[in-house]
N, C-alpha and C positions, 0 to 999 in steps of 0.2 A: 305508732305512726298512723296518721288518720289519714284515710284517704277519701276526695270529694268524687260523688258522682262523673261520669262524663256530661258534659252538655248537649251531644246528641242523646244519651239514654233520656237524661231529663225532661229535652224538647220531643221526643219521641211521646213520653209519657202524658206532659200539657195536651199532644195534638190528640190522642187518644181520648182522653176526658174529655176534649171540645167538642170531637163527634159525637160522642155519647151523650154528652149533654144537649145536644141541639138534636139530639133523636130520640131520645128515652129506651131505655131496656137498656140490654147490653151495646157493648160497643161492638165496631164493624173489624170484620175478620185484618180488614187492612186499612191501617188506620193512616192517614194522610200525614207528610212532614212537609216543610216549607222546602225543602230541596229538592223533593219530586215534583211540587207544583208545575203544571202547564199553563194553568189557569189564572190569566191575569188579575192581579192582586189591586190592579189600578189602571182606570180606564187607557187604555192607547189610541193614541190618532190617528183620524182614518173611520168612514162608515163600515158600518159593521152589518152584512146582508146574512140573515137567517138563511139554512140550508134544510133540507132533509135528508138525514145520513140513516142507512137501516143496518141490523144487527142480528145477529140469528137470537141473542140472549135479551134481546131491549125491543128488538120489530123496530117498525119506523121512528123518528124521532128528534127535535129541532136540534139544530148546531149551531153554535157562534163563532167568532173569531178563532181561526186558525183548525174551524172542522172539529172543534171539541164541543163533544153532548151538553146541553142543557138540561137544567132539571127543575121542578117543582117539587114544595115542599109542604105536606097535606097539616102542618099546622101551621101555615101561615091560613088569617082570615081574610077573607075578599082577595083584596089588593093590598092590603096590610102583610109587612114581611113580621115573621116571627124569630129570625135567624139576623143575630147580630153578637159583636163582639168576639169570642172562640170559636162560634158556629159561623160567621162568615168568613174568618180564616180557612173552615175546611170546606167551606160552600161559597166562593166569592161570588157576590151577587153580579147580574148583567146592567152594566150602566149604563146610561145614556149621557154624554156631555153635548159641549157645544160642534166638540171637535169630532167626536166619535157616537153620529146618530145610526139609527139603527131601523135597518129595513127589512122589508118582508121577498125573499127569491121565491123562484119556482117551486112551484107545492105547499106554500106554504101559507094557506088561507083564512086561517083563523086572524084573531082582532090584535092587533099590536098596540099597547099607550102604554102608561108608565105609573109613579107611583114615586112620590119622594117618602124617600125615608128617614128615621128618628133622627140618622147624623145630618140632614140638608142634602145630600145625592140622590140621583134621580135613578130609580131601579125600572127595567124593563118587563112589562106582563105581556103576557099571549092569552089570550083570553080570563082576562081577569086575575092569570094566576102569575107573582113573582116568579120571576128565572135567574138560577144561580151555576154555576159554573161546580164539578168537584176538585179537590183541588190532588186527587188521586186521579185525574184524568192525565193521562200523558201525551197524549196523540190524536189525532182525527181517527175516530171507530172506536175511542175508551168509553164503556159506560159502566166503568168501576160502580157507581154509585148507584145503579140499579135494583130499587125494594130495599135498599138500606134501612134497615130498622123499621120495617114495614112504612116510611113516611119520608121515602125521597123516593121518585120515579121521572124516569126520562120526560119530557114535555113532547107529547102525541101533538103531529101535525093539524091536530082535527080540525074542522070548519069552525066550530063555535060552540058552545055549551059548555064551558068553562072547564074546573078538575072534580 
């Protein structure tokens, strides 16, 4: 009798490789599935005001939509994303649409514009750097994705001077 995998083991195993692939080394102790995601997969309606949320493990650090941490990701170039296809699955990028722009709240000084990406959507930067969403974050105060693979780190409110 043969028996097939389960399809969570499987999608477990895909989400796994996608982090690791979009970070290099090994993969992350907790590796993201599409059923824990918090982190919107597809922009929603409604402005979306940047926050500063702090963390005794991450310090200060930008929030998006619904107080979940944003992060940057030290191989992407400029404003160029490097994180697409499995790696945006575990890192959704922060979008800008028509319906859902994107403002700067209190503390939150550095430079906001944007950046379209390879598929034609418009990605949000903070000082010239791409902001992505993890999709291991569950709640306002998750910064699961904190030093992931030495090359995801929360996005620092700073005034300016880029990552």
């Amino acid at each position: 009798m043969k028996t097939a995998a389960s399809p969570l083991v499987v999608l477990a195993a895909a989400v796994a490789f996608a982090v690791a692939a979009c970070g290099g080394g090994s993969s992350p102790t907790a590796a993201p599935t599409p059923a824990q995601s918090a982190a919107p997969s597809s922009p929603a309606t409604g402005a979306i005001t940047l926050t500063v949320g702090t963390a005794a493990s991450a310090g200060k650090y930008l929030e998006g939509r619904n107080g979940l941490a944003l992060y940057v990701f030290l191989k992407d170039t400029g404003t160029t994303s490097a994180c697409y296809d499995a790696c945006a699955a575990a890192w959704p990028p922060l979008l800008e649409t028509d319906a859902a722009k994107v403002t700067a709240g209190n503390g939150v000084s550095g430079t906001l514009g944007t950046t379209v990406r390879t598929d034609g959507t418009t990605q949000v930067t903070y000082n010239g750097a791409p902001l992505y969403y993890f999709a291991n974050d569950k709640a306002a105060g998750d910064t699961n994705g904190e030093g992931l693979q030495s090359v995801w780190y929360v996005a620092a409110p700073i005034a300016s001077g880029g990552y």
